[in-house]
SERO-4910 file (N, C-alpha, C, O; in steps of 0.05 Angstrom, whole numbers):
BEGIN
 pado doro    nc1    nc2    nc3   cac1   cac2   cac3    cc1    cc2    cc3    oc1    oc2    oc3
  Unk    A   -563    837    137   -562    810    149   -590    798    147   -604    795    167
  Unk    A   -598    791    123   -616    773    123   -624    743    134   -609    734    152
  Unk    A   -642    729    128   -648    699    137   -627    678    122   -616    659    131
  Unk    A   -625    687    103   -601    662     81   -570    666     97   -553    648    101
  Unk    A   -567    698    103   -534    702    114   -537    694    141   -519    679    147
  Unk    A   -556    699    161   -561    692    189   -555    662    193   -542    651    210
  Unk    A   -571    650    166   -561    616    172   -534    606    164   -528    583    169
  Unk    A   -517    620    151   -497    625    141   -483    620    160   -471    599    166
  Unk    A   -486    646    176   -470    661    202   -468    634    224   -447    632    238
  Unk    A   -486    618    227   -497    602    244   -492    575    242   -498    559    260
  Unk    A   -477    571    215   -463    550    202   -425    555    223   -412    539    237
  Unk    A   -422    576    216   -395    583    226   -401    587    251   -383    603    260
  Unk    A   -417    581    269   -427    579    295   -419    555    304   -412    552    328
  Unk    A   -419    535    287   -423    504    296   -402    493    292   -402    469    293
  Unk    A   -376    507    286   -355    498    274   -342    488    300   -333    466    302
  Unk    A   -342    510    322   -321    505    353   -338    485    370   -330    470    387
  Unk    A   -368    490    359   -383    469    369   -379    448    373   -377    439    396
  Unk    A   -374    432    347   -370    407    329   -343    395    342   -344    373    352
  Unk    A   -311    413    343   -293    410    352   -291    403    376   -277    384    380
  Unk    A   -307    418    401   -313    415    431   -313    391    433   -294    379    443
  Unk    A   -336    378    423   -349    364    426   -329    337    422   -323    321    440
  Unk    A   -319    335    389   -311    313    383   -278    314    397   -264    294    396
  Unk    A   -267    338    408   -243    332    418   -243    319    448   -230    301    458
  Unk    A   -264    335    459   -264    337    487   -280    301    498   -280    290    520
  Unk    A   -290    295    476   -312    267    475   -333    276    498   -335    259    516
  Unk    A   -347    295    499   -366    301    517   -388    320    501   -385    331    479
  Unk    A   -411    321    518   -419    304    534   -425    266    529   -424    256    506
  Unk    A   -431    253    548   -437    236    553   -463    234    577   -459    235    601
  Unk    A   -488    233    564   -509    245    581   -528    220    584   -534    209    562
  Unk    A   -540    208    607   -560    178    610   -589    198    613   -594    216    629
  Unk    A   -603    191    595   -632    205    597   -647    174    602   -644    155    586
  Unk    A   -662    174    624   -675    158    638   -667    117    632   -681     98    624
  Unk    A   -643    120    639   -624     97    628   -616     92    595   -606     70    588
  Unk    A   -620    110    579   -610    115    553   -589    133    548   -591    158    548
  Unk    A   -564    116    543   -541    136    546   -534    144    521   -527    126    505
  Unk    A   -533    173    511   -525    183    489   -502    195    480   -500    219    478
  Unk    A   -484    178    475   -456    186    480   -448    208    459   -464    219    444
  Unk    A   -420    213    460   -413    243    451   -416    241    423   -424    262    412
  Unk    A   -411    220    408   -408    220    386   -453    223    364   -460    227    341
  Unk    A   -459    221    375   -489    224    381   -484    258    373   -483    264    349
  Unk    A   -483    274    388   -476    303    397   -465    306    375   -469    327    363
  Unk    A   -452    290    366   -431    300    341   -443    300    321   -439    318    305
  Unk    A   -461    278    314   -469    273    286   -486    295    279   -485    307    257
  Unk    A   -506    300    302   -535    319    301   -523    345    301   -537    362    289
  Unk    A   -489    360    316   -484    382    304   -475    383    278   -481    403    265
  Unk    A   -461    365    267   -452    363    237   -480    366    222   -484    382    203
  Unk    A   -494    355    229   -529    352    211   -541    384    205   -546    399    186
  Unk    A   -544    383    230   -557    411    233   -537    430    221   -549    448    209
  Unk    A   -513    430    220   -498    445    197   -498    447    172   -494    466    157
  Unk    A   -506    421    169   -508    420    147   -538    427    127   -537    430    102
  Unk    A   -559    428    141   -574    435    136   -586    460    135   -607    464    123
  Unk    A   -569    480    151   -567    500    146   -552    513    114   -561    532    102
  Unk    A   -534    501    107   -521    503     87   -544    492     58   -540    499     35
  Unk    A   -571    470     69   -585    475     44   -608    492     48   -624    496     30
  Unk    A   -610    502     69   -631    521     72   -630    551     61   -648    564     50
  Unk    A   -599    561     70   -590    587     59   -589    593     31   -587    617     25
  Unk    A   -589    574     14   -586    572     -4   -613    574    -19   -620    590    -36
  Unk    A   -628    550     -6   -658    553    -15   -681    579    -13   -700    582    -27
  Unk    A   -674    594      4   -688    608     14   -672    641      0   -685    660     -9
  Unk    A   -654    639      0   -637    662    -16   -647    666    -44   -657    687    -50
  Unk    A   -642    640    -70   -662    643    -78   -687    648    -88   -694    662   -107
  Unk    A   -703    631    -66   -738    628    -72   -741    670    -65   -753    686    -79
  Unk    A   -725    672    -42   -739    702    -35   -718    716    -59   -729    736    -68
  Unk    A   -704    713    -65   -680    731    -86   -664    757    -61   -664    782    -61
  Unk    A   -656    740    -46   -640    753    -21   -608    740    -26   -591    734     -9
  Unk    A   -607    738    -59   -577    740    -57   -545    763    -58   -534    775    -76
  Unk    A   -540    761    -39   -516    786    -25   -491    773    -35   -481    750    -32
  Unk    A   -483    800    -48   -448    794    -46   -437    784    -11   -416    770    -12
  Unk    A   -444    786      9   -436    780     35   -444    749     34   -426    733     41
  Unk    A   -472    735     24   -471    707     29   -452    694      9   -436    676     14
  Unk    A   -455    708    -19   -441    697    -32   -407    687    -18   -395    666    -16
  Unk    A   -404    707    -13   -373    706     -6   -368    688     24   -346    679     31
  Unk    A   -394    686     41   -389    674     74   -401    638     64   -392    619     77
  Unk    A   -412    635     50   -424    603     46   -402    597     39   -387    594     58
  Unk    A   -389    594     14   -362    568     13   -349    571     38   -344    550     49
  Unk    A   -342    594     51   -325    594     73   -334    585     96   -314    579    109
  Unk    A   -353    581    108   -373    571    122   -368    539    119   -362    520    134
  Unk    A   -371    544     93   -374    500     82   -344    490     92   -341    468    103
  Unk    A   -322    510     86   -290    496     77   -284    497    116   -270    479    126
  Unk    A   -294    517    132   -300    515    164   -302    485    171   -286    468    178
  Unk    A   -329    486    164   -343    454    178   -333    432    168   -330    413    183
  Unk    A   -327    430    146   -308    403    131   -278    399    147   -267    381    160
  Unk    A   -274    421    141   -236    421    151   -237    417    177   -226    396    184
  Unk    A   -249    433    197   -262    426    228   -265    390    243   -256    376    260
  Unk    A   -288    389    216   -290    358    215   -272    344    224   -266    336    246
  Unk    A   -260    340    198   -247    325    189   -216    328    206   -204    307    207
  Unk    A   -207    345    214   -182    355    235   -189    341    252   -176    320    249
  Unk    A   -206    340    271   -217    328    292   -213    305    293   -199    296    311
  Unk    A   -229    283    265   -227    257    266   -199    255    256   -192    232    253
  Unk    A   -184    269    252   -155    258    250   -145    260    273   -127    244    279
  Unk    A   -154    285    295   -138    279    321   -146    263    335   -130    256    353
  Unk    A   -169    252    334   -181    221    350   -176    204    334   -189    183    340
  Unk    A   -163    202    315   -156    171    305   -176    160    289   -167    138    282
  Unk    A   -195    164    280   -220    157    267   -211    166    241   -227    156    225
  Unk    A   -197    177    231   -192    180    204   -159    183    190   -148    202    201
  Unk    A   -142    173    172   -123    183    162   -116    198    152   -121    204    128
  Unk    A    -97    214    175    -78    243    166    -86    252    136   -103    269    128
  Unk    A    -67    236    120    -69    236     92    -88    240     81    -85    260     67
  Unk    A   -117    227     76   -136    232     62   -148    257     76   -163    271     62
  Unk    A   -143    267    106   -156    295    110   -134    321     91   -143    343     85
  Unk    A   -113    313     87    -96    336     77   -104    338     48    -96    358     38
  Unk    A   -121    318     28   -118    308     -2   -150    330     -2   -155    344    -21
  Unk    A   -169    327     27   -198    338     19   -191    364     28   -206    382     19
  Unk    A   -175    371     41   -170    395     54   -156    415     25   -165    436     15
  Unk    A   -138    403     21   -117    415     -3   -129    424    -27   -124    443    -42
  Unk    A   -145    406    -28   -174    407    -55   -187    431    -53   -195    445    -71
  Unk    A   -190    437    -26   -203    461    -22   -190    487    -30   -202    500    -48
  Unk    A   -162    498    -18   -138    512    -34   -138    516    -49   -140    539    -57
  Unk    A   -135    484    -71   -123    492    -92   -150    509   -110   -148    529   -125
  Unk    A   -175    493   -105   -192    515   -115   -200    542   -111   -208    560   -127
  Unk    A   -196    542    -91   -194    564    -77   -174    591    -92   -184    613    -98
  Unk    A   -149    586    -96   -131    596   -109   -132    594   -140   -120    608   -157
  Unk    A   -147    577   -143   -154    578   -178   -174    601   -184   -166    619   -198
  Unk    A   -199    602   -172   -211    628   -174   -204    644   -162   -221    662   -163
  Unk    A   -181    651   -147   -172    676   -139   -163    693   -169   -171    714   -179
  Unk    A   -142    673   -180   -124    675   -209   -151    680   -215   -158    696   -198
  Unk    A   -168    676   -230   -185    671   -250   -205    698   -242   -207    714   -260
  Unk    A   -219    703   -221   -225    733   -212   -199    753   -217   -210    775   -213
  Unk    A   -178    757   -222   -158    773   -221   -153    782   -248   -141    804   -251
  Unk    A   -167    758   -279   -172    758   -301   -198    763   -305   -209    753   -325
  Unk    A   -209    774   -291   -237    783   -298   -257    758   -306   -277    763   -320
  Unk    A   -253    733   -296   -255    705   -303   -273    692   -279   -273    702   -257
  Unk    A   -287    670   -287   -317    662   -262   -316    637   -275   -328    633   -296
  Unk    A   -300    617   -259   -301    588   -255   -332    579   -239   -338    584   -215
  Unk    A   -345    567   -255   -374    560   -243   -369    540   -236   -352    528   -249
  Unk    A   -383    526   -211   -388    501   -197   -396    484   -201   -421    483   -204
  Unk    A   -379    458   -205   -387    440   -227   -399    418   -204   -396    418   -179
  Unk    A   -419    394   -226   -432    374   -205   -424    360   -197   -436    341   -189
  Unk    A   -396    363   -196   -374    345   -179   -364    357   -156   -351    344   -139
  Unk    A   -371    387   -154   -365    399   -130   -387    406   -113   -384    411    -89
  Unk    A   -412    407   -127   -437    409   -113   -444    381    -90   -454    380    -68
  Unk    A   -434    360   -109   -444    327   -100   -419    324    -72   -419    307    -55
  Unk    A   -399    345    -76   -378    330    -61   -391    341    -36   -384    323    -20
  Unk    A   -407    361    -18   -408    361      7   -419    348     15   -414    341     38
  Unk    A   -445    336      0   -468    312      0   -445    291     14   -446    283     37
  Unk    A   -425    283     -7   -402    262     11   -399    269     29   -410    257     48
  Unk    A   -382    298     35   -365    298     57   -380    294     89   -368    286    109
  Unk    A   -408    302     90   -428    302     99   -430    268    109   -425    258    131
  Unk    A   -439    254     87   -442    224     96   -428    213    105   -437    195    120
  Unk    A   -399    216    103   -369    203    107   -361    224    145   -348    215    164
  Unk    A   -371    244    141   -354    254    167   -385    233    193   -378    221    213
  Unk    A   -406    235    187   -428    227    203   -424    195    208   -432    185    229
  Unk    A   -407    176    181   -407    150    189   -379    152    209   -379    148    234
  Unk    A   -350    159    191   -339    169    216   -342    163    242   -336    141    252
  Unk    A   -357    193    259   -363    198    279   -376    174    292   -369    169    315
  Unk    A   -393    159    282   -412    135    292   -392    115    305   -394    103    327
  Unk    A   -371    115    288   -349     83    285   -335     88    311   -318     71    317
  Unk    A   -341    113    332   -333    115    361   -330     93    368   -311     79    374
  Unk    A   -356     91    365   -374     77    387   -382     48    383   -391     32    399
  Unk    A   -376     48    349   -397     24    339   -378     22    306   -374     29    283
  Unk    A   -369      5    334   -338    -11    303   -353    -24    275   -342    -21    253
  Unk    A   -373    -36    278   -387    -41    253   -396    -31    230   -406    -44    211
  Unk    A   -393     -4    231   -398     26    220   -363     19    204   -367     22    180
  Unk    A   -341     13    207   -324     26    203   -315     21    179   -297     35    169
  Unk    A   -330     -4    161   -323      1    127   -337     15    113   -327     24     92
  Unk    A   -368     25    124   -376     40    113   -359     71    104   -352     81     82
  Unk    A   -355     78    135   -343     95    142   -309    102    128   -295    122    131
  Unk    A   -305     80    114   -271     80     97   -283     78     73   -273     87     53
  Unk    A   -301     68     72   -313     65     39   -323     96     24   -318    102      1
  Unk    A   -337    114     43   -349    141     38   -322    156     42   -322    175     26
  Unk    A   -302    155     55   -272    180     49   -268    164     29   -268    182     12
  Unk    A   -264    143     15   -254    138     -8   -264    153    -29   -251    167    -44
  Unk    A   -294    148    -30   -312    169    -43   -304    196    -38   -310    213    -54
  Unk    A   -292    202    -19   -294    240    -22   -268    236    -34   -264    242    -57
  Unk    A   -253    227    -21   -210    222    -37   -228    228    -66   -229    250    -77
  Unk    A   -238    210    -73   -237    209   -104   -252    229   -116   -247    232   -140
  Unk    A   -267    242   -108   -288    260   -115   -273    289   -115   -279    308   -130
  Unk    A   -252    290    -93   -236    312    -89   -216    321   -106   -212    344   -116
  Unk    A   -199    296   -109   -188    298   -138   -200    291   -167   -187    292   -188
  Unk    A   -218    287   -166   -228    286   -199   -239    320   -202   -235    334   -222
  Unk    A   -254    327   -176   -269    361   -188   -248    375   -185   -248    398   -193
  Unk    A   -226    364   -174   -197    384   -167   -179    393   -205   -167    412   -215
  Unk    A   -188    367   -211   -171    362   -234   -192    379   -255   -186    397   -271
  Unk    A   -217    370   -248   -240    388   -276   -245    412   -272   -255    429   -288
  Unk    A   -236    415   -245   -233    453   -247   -211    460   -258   -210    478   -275
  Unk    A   -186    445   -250   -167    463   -264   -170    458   -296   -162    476   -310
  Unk    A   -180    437   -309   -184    445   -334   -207    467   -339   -208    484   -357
  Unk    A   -220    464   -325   -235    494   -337   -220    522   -334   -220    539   -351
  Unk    A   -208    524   -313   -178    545   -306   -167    548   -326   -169    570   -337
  Unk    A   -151    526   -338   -134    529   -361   -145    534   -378   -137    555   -389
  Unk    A   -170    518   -391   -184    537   -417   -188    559   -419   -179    569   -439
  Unk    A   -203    579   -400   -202    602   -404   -179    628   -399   -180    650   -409
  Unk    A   -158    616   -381   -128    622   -379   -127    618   -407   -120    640   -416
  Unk    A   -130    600   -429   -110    599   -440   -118    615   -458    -98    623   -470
  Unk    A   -141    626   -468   -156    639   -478   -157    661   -475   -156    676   -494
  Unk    A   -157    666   -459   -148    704   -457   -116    701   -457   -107    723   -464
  Unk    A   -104    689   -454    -76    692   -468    -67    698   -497    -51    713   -509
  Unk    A    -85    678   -503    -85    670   -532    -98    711   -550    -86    728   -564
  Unk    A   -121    710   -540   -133    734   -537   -110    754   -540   -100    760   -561
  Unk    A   -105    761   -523    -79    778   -509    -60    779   -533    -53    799   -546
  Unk    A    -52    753   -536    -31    756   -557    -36    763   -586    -17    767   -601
  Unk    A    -67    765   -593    -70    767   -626    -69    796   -625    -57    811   -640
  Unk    A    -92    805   -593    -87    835   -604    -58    854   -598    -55    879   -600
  Unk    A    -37    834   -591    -13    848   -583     -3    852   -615      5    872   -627
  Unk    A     -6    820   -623     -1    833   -651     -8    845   -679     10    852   -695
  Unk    A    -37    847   -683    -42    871   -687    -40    900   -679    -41    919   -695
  Unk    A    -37    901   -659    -26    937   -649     -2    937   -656      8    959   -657
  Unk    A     16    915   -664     46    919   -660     57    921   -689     80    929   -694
  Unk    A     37    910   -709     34    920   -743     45    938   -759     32    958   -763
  Unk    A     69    936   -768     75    961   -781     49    977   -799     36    966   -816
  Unk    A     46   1000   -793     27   1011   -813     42   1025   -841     66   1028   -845
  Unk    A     16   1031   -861     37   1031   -880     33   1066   -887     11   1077   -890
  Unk    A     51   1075   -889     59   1111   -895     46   1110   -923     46   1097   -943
  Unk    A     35   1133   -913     25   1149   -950     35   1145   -968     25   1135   -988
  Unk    A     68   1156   -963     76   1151   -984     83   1116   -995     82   1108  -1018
  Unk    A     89   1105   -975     89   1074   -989     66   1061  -1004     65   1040  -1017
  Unk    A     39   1089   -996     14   1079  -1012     16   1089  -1046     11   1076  -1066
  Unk    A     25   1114  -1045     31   1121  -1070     55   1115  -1087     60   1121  -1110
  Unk    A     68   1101  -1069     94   1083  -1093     84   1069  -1105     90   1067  -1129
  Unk    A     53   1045  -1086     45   1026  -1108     32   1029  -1129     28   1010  -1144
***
């Protein structure tokens, strides 16, 4: 358990946090007549989540402290705090059902594409449409949260899920073409050398007839 997995660990810390908070709408705290309402609480635990998620990364890395354990706890960590998110602002009304099920599902279906694709001895790499998308989901769940409180926030706030909607299904769609290329490829594979092994060979004596 190093410093990169500890912040990891600490990501999936903030997940029931984040939920508390944005279900319960508390706290609501006046520090010397400055009232910082819940959604405040919300943005700076989403933040701080999220910044943990570029720190572990950075620091894994620069020191070369990368573990099959972070490997495998960071996306899951990330698909936590998104889905968390974003659940939330669908049960307060701040966001539509629908576009949380389109960023949520995106997650799955990749998810299940490199399962297949590990199962073929196969390594779907992370393309910069899936790197850029938490950068969104990040901006969009933080304007969100703001539009509590402060309705003026709230096209921003529909304008940035549009950006993730769209960002979710375009890297959804360019992963699975990379899926299928190399699916189709070791198929393809598969089948030449099926038929070569499957070759009649030719007997001695059909060598000495000719």
């Amino acid at each position: 358990m190093n410093l990169p997995n500890s912040l990891t660990v600490l990501r999936i810390f903030f997940v029931p946090l984040l939920v508390v908070v944005l279900l319960t709408r508390q706290p609501n705290w006046n520090f010397w007549g400055l009232l910082i309402h819940y959604e405040v609480w919300g943005v700076l635990i989403l933040l701080m989540a999220a910044a943990t998620d570029v720190m572990d990364g950075y620091i894994a890395r620069k020191r070369r402290e990368i573990t099959t354990l972070g490997i495998l706890l960071d996306p899951i960590a990330d698909k936590l705090l998104i889905s968390a998110a974003f659940i939330s602002l669908v049960s307060i009304r701040l966001m539509p059902a629908w576009m949380a099920v389109v960023i949520i599902g995106r997650e799955f279906v990749v998810v299940g594409l490199r399962e297949i694709a590990s199962v073929e001895g196969l390594i779907i790499p992370a393309s910069a449409l899936g790197k850029g998308k938490m950068i969104l989901q990040v901006l969009a769940g933080v304007a969100v949260i703001l539009t509590a409180n402060h309705p003026a926030l709230s096209p921003l706030g529909t304008t940035l899920l549009w950006l993730v909607v769209l960002s979710a299904v375009a890297s959804a769609i360019h992963y699975f073409g990379m899926f299928w290329g190399q699916i189709n490829s070791r198929v393809q594979a598969r089948q030449n050398i099926s038929v070569i092994l499957n070759e009649p060979k030719e007997k001695p004596q059909d060598v000495l007839s000719h």
